[in-house]
C-alpha positions as CSV (number, residue, x, y, z in Angstrom):
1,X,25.2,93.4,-10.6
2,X,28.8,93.9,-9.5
3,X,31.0,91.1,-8.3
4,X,34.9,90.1,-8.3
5,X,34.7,88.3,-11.9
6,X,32.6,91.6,-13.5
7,X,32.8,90.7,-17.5
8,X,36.1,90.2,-17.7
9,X,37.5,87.0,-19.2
10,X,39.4,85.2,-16.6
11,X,42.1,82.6,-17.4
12,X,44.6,81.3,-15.1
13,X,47.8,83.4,-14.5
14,X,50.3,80.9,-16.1
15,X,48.4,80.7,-19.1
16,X,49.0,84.3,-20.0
17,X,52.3,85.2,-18.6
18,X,52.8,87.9,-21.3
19,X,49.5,89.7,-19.7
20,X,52.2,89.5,-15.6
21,X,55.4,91.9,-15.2
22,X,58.1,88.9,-15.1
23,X,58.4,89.2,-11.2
24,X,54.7,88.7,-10.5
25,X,55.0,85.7,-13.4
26,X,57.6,84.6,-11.6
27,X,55.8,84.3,-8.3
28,X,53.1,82.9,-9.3
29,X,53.4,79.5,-7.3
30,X,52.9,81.4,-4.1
31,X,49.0,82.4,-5.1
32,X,48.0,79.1,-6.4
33,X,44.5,79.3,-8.8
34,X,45.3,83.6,-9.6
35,X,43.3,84.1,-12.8
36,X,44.6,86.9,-15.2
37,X,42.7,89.0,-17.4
38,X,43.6,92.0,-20.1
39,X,41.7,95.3,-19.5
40,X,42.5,98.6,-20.8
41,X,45.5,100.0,-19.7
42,X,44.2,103.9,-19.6
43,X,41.3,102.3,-17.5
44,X,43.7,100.8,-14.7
45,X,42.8,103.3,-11.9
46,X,40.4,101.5,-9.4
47,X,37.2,103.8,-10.1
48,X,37.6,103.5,-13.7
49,X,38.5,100.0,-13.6
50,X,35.3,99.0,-11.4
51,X,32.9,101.2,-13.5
52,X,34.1,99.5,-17.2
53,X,34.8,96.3,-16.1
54,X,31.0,95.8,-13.7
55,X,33.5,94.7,-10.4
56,X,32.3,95.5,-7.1
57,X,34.9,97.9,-5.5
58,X,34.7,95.7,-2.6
59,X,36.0,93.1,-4.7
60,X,38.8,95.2,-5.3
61,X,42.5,95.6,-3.4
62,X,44.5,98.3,-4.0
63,X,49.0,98.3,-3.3
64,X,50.3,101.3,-2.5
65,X,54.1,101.1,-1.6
66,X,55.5,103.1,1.1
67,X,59.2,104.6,2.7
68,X,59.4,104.2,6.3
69,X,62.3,105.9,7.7
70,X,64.2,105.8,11.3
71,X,66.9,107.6,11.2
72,X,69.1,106.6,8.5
73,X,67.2,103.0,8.0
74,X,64.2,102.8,5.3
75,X,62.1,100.5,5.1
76,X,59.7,99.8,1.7
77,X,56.6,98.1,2.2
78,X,53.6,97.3,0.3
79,X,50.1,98.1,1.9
80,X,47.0,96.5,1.0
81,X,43.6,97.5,1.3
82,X,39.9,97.5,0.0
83,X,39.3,99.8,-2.6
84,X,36.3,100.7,-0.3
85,X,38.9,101.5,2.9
86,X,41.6,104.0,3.4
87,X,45.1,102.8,4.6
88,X,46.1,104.4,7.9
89,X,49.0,105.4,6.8
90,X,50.7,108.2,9.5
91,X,49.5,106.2,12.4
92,X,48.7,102.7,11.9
93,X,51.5,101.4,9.4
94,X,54.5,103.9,10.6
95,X,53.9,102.5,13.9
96,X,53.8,98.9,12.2
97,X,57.2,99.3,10.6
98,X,59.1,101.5,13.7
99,X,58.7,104.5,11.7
100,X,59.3,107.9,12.8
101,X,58.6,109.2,9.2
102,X,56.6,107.6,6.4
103,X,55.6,108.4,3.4
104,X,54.6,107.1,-0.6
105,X,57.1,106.2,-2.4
106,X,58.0,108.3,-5.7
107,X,56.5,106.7,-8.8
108,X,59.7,106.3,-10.4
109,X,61.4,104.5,-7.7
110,X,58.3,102.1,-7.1
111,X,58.6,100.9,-10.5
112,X,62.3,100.7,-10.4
113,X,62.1,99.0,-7.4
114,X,59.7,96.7,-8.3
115,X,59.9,96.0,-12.0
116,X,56.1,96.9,-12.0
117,X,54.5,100.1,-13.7
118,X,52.5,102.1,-11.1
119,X,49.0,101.5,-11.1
120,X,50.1,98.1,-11.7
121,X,52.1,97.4,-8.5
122,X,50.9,94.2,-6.8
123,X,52.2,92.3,-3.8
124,X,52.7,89.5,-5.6
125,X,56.7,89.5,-7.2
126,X,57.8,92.1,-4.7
127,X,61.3,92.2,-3.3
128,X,61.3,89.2,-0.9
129,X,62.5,91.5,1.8
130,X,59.6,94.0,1.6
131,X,56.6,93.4,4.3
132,X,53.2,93.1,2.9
133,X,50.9,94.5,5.2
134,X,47.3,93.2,4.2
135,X,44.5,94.5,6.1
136,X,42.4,92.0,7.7
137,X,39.3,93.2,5.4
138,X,40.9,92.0,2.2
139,X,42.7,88.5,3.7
140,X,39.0,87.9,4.6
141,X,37.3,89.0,1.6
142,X,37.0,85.8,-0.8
143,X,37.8,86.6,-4.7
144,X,39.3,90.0,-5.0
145,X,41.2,91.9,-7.8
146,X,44.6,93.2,-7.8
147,X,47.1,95.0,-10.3
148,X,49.2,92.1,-12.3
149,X,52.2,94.1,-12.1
150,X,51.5,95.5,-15.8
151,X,48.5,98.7,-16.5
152,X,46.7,96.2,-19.0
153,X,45.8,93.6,-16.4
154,X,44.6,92.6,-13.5
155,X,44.5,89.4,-11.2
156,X,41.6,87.6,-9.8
157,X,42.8,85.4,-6.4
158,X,41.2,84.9,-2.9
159,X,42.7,87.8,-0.2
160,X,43.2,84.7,1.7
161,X,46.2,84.1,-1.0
162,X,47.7,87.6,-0.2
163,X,47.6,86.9,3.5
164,X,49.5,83.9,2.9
165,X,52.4,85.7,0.6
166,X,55.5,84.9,2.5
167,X,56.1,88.4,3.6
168,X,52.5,89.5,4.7
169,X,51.2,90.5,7.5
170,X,47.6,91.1,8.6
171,X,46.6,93.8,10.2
172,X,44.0,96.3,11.2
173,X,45.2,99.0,8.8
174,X,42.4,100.6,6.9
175,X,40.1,103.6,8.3
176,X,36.6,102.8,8.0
């Protein structure tokens, strides 16, 4: 039966900090008890990654990073949500940020950005002045898994940790 573990081999995070992109290794004291595990890297993408690996998809977040522009100010932010949800994206999170146009950022500058590859991305290591909007489903959720910054890994920590990153912000975001 699916869960958040599936049968993946779970350590914790600082034990394996060659399995973290060095920003989410380096910010790892603000998700105290993250587990990491290695998967398959071509097996990253959520679907895949719950079908291989036996986890629950509503054990799984996903990070997508978005551009919010106002005028000549842009804003990147990282949105969280269920694998099982959709992030409101146009309406919900532009109006969050004081957008009047919002979109996904390009995958080359996410990764610049970021010092993640994409598929990867988590909130954990972001730029400190990046908002992390976590939608109230996955702060609420208990164990769930995230990217670890790197395609061959994920994390394993309670949503509760991502609500408390010291960026987030929890909101209704996801369509359901």
């Amino acid at each position: 039966m699916p869960s958040a573990e599936g049968n993946l081999t779970w350590v914790a995070a600082e034990e394996r900090p060659d399995l973290l992109a060095p920003p989410v290794a380096a910010a790892l004291e603000h998700v105290p008890g993250a587990r990491v595990a290695p998967i398959d890297a071509a097996l990253a993408d959520t679907a895949a990654f719950c079908e291989a690996y036996d986890v629950a998809p509503e054990a799984s977040a996903n990070c997508v990073v978005v551009e919010a522009r106002r005028g000549e100010e842009t804003t990147l932010a990282a949105v969280m949500v269920l694998a099982t949800d959709r992030a409101d994206i146009n309406r919900v999170v532009r109006k969050h940020l004081g957008a009047r146009k919002i979109s996904f950022a390009g995958q080359t500058k996410a990764q610049d950005l970021t010092g993640m590859q994409q598929g990867g991305i988590t909130p954990v290591g972001l730029p400190g002045d990046w908002p992390v909007l976590v939608d109230e489903a996955v702060a609420t959720a208990g164990l769930v898994v995230i990217g670890a910054g790197l395609r061959g890994a994920k994390l394993l920590l309670d949503g509760a940790a991502l609500a408390a990153l010291p960026a987030a912000q929890v909101i209704a975001l996801a369509v359901r």
